[in-house]
C-alpha positions as CSV (number, residue, x, y, z in Angstrom):
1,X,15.4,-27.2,5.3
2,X,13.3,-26.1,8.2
3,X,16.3,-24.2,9.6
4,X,15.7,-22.0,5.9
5,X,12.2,-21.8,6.5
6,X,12.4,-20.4,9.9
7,X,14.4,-17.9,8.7
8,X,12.3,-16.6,5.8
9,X,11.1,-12.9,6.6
10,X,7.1,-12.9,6.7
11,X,4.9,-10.4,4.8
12,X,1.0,-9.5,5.4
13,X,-0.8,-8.3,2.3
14,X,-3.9,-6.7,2.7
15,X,-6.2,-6.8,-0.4
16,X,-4.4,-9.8,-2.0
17,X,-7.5,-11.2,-4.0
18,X,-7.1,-9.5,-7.0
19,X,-5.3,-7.3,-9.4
20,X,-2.1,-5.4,-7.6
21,X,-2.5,-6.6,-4.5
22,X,-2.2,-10.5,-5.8
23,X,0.8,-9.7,-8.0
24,X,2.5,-8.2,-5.5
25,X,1.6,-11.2,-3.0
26,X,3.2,-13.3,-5.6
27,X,6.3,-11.3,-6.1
28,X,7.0,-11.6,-2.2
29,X,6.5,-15.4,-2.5
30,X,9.2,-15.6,-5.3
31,X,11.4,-13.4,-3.3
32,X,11.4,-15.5,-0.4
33,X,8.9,-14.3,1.9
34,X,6.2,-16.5,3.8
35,X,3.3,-14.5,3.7
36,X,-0.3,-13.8,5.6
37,X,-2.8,-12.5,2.8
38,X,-6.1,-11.0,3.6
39,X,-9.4,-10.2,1.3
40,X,-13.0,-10.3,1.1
41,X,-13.1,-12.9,-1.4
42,X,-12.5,-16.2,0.2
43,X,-12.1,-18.3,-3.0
44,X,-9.9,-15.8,-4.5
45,X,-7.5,-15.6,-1.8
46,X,-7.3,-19.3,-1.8
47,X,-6.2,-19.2,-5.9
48,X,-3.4,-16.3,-4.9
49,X,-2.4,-18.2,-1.6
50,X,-1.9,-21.7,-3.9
51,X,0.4,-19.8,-6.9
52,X,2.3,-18.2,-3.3
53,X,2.6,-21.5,-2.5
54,X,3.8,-23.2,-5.6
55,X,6.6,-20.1,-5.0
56,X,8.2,-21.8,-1.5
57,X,6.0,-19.5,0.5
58,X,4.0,-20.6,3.4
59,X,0.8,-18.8,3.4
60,X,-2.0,-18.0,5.8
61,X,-5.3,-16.7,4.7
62,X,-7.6,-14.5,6.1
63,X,-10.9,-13.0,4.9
64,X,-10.8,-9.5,5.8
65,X,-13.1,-6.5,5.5
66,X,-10.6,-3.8,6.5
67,X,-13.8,-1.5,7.5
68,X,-14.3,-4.0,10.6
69,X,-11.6,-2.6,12.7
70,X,-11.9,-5.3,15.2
71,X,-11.8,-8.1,12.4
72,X,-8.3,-6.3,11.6
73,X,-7.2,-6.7,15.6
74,X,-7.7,-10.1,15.5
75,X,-6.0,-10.8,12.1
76,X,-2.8,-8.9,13.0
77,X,-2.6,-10.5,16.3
78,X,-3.3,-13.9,14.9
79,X,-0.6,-13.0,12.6
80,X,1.9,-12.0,14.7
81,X,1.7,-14.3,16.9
82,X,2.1,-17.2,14.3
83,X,4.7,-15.8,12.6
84,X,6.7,-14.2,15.7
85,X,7.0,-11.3,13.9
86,X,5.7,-9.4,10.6
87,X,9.0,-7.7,9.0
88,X,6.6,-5.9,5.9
89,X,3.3,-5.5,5.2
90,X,1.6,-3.9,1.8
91,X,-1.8,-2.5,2.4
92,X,-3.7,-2.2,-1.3
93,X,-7.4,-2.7,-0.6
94,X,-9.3,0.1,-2.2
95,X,-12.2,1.4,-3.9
96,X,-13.3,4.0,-6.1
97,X,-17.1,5.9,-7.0
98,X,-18.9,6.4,-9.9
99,X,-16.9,8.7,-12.1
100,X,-18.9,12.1,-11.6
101,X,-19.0,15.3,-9.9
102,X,-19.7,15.2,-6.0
103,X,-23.0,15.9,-5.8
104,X,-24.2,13.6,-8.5
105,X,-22.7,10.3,-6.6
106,X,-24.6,9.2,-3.6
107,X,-23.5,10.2,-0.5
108,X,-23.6,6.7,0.8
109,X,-20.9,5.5,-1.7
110,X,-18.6,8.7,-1.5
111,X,-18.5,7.6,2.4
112,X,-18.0,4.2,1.8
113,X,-15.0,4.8,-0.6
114,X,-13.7,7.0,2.6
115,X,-14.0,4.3,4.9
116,X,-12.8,1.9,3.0
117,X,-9.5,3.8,1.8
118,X,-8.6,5.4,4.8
119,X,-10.0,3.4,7.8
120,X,-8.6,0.4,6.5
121,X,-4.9,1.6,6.4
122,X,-5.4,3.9,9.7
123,X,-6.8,0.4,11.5
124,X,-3.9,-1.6,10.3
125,X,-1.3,0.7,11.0
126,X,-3.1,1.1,14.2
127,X,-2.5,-2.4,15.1
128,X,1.4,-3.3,13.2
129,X,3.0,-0.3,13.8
130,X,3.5,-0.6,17.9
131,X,4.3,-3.9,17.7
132,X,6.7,-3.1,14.6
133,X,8.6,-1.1,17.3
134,X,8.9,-3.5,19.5
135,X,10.5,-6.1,17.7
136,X,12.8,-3.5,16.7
137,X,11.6,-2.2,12.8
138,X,9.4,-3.1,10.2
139,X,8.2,-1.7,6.5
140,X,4.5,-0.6,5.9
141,X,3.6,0.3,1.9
142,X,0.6,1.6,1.3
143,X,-0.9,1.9,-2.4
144,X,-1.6,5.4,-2.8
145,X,-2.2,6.7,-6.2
146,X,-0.9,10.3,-7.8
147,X,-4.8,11.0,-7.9
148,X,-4.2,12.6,-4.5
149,X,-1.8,15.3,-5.0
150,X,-4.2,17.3,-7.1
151,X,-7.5,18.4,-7.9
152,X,-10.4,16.9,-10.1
153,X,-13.7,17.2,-11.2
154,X,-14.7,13.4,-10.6
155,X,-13.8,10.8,-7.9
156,X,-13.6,13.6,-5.3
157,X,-13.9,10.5,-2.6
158,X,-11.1,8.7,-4.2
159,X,-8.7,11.8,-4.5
160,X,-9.0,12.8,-1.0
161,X,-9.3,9.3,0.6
162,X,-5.3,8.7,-1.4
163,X,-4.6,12.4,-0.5
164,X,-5.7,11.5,3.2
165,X,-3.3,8.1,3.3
166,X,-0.4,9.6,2.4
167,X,-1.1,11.5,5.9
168,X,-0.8,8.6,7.5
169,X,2.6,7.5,6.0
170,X,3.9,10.4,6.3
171,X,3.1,10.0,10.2
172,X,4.3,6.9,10.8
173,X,7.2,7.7,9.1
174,X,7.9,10.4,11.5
175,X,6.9,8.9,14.2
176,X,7.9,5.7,14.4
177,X,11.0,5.9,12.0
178,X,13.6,6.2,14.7
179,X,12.3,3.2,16.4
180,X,13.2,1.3,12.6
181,X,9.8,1.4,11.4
182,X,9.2,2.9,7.9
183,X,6.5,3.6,6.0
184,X,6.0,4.2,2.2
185,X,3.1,5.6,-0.6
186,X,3.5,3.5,-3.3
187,X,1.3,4.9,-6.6
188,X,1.1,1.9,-9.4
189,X,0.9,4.3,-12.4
190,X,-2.3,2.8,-14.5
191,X,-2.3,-1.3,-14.1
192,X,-4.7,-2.8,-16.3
193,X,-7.4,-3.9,-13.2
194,X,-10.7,-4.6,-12.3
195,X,-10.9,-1.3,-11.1
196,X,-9.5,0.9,-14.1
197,X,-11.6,-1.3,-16.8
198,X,-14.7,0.3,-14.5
199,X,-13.5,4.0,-15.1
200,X,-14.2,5.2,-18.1
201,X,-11.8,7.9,-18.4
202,X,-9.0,4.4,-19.0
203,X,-11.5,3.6,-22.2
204,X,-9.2,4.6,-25.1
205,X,-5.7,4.0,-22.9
206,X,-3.2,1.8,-24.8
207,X,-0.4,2.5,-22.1
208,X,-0.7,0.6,-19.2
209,X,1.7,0.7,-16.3
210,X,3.2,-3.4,-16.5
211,X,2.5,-4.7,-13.0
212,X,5.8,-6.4,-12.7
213,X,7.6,-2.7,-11.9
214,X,4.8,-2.0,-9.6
215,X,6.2,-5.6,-7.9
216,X,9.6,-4.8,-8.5
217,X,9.3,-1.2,-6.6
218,X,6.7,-2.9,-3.6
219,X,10.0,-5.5,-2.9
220,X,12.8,-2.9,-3.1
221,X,10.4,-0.8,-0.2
222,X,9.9,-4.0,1.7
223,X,13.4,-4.9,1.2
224,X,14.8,-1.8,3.2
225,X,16.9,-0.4,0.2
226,X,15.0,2.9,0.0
227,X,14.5,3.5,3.7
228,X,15.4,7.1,2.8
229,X,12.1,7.3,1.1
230,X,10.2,6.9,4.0
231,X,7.4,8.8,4.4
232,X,7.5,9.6,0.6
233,X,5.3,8.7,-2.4
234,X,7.0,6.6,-5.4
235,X,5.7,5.7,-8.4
236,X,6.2,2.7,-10.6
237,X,6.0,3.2,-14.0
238,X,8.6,6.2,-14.2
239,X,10.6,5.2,-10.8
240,X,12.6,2.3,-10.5
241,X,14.8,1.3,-8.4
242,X,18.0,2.1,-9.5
243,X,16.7,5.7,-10.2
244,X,15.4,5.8,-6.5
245,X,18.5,4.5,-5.2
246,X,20.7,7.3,-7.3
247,X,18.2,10.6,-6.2
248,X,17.8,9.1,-2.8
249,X,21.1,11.7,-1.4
250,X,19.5,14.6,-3.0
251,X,16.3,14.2,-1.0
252,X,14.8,17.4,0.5
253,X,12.6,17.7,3.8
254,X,9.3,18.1,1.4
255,X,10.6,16.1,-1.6
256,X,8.1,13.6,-2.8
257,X,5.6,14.6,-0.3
258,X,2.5,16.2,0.0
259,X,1.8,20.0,0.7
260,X,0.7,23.2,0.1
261,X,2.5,25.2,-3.3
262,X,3.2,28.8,-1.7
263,X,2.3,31.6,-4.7
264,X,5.9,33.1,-3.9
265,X,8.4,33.7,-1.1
266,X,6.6,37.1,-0.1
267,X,3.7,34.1,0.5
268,X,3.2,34.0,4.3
269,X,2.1,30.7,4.0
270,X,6.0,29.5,2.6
């Protein structure tokens, strides 16, 4: 038995209180990983950390505010070390504004949104990702959200702060992906959360992404199965998969990534 557990890949989950990031915590437990879960909610985490734990997992907790960058040093180093190494993490803690145009949301909240989005992820990538390389590969997923491939007349600080993180996958995908380390945007769809009950463009929605194929698709990416869509968004909801799996030799350099639509080939911008 503890021959088993030694060899049960390990997992950190960062934003694992509540809504995605707790399902997908518990979908890693059932699949056989011991994990180290993070939030701002102490009590919370403890509820996820005991259903991870009814799984098989072992489970470490960690109250986190991913906007302390030195708080995140110390919990990935704490991590690693007890562990020995972390094969996956899934980054998911994220806010989002009032729903209304720029200039009508306080600057202090459209900042905080940015920080919180896109410091958070840069910090812990900051820290996992060289050591990642060392011990010779490791898979980052990061929840991004389709909201940042295009334009919109509300949540501007949500938009760019998703359109800004799937920079840094795409980054570490290039970077560090011939050292075995892979990174991946994964966008949800519409999960009935916390979150979306607060926007009220959601109000009348009747169909709701189920979280279990936003689990399914976190573990396939943490599995290693679709390493070619590293550095590439996903979404659950229309992706699954067996679909990712078939498409994945068809990929193009710019498939499923983010950049700038030319107006033609005569466009010197192509």
């Amino acid at each position: 038995m503890g021959e088993q557990a030694q060899q049960r890949p390990t997992a950190l989950v960062v934003g694992a209180t509540r809504g995605i990031g707790a399902e997908i915590a518990r979908g890693l437990a059932g699949d056989g990983y011991d994990l180290v879960l993070t939030g701002r909610d102490a009590r919370a985490l403890a509820e996820v950390a005991e259903d991870c734990r009814a799984a098989g997992a072992a489970v470490t907790c960690h109250p986190l505010d991913v906007t302390d960058t030195e708080a995140v040093r110390t919990v990935v180093d704490e991590a690693w070390n007890a562990s020995g190494r972390l094969e996956a993490a899934v980054v998911s803690a994220g806010i989002i504004e009032a729903e209304r145009p720029l200039w009508e949301v306080p600057l202090e909240e459209l900042w905080q949104v940015m920080t919180v989005n896109v410091l958070g992820p840069l910090a812990v990538a900051h820290e996992l990702v060289p050591r990642m390389i060392e011990a010779g590969g490791g898979r980052i997923v990061h929840l991004n959200s389709g909201s940042g491939t295009r334009n919109a007349p509300v949540y501007p600080a949500y938009h760019a702060s998703k359109s800004a993180l799937a920079r840094i996958t795409g980054s570490v995908a290039m970077a560090a992906g011939e050292h075995g380390v892979h990174a991946f945007d994964l966008a949800p769809g519409v999960v009935r959360t916390d979150m979306t009950a607060s926007m009220p463009m959601h109000d009348q929605r009747t169909d709701w992404t189920d979280p279990g194929e936003v689990v399914e698709l976190a573990l396939a990416l943490a599995s290693g199965e679709l390493d070619a869509f590293s550095g590439r968004m996903v979404r659950a909801g229309t992706d699954t998969p067996e679909s990712l799996r078939a498409a994945a030799g068809e990929l193009g350099d710019a498939d499923r990534t983010l950049g700038l639509l030319p107006y033609g080939p005569q466009d010197s911008l192509a």
